[in-house]
C-alpha positions in Angstrom: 0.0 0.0 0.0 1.4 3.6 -0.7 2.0 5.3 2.2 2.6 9.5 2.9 3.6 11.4 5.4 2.0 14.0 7.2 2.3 16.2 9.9 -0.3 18.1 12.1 -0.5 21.8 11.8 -2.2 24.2 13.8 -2.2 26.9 11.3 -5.9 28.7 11.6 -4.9 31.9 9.8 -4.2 33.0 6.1 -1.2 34.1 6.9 0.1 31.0 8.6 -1.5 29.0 5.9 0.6 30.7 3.1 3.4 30.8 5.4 3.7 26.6 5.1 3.2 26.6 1.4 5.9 28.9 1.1 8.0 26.5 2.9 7.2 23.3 0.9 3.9 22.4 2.5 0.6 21.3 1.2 -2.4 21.8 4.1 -4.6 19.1 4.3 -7.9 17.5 6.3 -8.3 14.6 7.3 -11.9 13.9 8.2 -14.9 11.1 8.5 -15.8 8.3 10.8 -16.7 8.8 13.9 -13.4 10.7 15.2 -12.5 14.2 14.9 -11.1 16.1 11.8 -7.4 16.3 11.5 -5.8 19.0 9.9 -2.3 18.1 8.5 0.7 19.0 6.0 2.3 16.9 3.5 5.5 17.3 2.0 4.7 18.9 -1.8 7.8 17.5 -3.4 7.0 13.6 -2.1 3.4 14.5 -3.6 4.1 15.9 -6.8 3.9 13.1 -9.0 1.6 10.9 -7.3 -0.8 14.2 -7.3 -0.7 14.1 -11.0 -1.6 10.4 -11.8 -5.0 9.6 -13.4 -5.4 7.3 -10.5 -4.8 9.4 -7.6 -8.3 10.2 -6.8 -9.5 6.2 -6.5 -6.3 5.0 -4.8 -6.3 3.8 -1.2 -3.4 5.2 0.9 -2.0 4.5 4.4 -1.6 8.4 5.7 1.0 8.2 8.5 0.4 10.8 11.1 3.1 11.4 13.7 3.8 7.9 13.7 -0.3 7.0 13.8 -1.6 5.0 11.0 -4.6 5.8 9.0 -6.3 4.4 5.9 -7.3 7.0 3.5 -8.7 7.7 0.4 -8.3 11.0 -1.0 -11.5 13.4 -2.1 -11.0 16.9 -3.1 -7.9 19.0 -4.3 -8.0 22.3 -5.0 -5.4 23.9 -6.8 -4.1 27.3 -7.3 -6.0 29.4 -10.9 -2.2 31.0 -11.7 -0.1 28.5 -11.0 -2.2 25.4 -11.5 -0.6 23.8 -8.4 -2.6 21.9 -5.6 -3.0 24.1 -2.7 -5.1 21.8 -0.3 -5.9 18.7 -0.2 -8.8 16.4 1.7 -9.2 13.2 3.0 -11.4 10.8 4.3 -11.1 8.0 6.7 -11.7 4.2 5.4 -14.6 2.9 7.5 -14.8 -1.0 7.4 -18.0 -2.2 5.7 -19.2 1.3 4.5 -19.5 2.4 0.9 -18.1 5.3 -1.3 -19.0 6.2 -4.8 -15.8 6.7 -7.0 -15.0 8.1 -10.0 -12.3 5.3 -11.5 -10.5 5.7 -14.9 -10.8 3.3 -17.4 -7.5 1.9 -18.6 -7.5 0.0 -22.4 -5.0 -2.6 -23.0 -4.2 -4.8 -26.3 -5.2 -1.9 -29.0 -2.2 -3.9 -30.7 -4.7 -7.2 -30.7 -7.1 -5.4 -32.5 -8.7 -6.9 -35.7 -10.4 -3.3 -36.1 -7.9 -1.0 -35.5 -5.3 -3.0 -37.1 -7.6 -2.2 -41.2 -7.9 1.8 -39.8 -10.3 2.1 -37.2 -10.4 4.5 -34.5 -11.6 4.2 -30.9 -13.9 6.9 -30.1 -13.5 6.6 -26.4 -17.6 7.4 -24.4 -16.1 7.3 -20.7 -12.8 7.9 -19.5 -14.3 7.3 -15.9 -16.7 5.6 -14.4 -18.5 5.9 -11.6 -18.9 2.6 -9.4 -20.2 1.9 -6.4 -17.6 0.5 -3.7 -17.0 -1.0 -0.5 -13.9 0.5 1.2 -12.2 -2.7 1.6 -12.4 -3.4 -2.2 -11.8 -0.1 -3.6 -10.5 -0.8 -7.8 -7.9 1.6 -8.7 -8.8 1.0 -12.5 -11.6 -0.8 -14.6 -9.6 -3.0 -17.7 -11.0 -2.9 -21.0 -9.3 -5.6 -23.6 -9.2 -4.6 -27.4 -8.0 -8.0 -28.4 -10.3 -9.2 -31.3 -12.3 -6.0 -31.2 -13.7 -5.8 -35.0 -15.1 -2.5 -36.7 -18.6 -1.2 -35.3 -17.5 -2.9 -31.8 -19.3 -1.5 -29.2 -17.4 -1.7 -25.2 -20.4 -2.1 -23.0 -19.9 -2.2 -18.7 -21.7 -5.4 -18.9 -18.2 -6.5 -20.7 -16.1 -5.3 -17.6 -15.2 -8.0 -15.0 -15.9 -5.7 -11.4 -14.7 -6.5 -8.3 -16.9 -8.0 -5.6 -19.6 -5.8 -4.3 -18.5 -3.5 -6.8 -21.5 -1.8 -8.6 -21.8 1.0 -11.2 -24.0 4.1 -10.2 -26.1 3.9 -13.7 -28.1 0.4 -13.3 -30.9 1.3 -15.6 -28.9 0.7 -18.9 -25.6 -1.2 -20.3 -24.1 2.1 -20.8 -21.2 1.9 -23.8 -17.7 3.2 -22.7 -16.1 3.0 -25.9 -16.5 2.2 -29.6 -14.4 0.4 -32.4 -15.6 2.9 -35.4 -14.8 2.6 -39.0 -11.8 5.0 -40.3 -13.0 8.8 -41.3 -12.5 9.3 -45.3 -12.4 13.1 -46.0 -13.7 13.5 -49.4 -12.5 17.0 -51.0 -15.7 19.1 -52.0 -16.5 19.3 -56.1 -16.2 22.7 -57.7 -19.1 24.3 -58.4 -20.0 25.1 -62.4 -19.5 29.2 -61.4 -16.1 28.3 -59.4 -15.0 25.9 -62.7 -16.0 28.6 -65.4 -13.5 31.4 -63.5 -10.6 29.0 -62.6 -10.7 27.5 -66.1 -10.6 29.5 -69.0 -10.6 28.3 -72.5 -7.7 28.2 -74.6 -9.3 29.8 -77.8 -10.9 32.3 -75.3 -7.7 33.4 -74.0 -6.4 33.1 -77.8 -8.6 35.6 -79.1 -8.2 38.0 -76.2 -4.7 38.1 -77.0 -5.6 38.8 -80.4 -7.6 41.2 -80.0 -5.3 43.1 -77.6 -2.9 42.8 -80.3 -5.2 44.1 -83.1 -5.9 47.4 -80.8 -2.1 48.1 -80.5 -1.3 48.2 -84.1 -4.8 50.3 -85.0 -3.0 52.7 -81.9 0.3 52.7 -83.7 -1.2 53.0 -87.4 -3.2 56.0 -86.0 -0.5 57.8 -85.0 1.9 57.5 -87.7 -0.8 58.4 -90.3 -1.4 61.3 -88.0 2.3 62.6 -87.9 2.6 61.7 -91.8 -0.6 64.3 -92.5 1.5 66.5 -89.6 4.5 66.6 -91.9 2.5 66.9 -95.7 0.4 70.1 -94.5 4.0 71.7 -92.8 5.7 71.8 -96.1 2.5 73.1 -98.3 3.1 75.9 -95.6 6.6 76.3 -96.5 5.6 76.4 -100.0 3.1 79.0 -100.0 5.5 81.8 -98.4 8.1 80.8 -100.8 6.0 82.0 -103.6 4.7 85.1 -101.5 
């Protein structure tokens, strides 16, 4: 069994409270049962990486105290909105032959197996957790789903999970699906439509004559002029003429 570390704390204040996070601490609460709340520290370097598994939250630990053993299950974190670290932290006491409703994450295993996924399908996954029903002495800390032999169009119901003793889920009125084999997503690009086709392709002759014609209307420009500056030049030298006999 996994086992932390704690210490009591009479810390009350704000102040004091930030004051033992700034020195390494998480505060904590230990509660439930028929004894008094606790209110303890724990270490946050020893708690770092066990806070961040999936399974911290459905995982049974032995919380020692000073030197007094408890068995715990953890229930609430909160953690801080800037910093995204956990801040506090609560726990309840394991009462023999009571019952707790958990949240516990679903863990797949031979995807490799699979008929289905092996021709392109995808697993389109429901319910990452489910919530069970469970006594404290037989808490899971994961429900197994097996993928070997899964086909397309497979369907992962909770009637296909194997749950420990006395171990019920919350939803009873239906054989809720968890997860599905589904058939590979083809993308097929869009047609064009006629208006899009007409602008992006433009006939060859089409553009022929254009060019054409843009050609035509430079040499009617140039012809223009020259015929211009030849009539220019004939009716300069009648002028010069003219005075010549005057």
């Amino acid at each position: 069994m996994n086992i932390l570390k704690a210490t009591k704390r009479n810390t009350t204040t704000s102040g004091e409270i930030n004051k033992l996070r700034l020195s390494g601490f998480i505060p904590a609460v230990l509660y439930g049962g028929k004894e008094n709340n606790i209110n303890i520290s724990l270490n946050k370097l020893h708690l770092k990486d066990i806070i961040n598994s999936e399974t911290f939250m459905s995982k049974v630990f032995e919380l020692d105290i000073d030197g007094s053993s408890e068995k715990v299950l953890p229930r609430g974190i909160d953690y801080d909105p800037v910093s995204d670290e956990a801040i506090h932290l609560d726990f309840i006491r394991i009462v023999k032959g009571s019952k707790l409703i958990l949240e516990i994450p679903v863990k797949f295993i031979n995807s490799e197996k699979s008929p289905g996924l092996k021709k392109g399908g995808v697993l389109n996954v429901v319910r990452r957790k489910i919530e069970l029903k469970c006594p404290t002495e037989n808490i899971p800390t994961e429900i197994i789903l097996d993928l070997d032999k899964t086909e397309i169009n497979t369907s992962l119901k909770i009637s296909s999970v194997k749950l420990p003793e006395n171990v019920t889920p919350v939803i009873t009125d239906r054989d809720f699906v968890i997860a599905v084999v589904a058939a590979p997503t083809v993308l097929v690009e869009p047609e064009k439509t006629e208006e899009v086709a007409a602008e992006d392709e433009v006939p060859a002759e089409a553009g022929a004559d254009s060019e054409t014609k843009d050609q035509e209307g430079k040499e009617k420009s140039t012809k223009t002029a020259d015929d211009k500056a030849t009539g220019d030049k004939s009716q300069s030298a009648n002028k010069e003429k003219e005075t010549k006999k005057k």
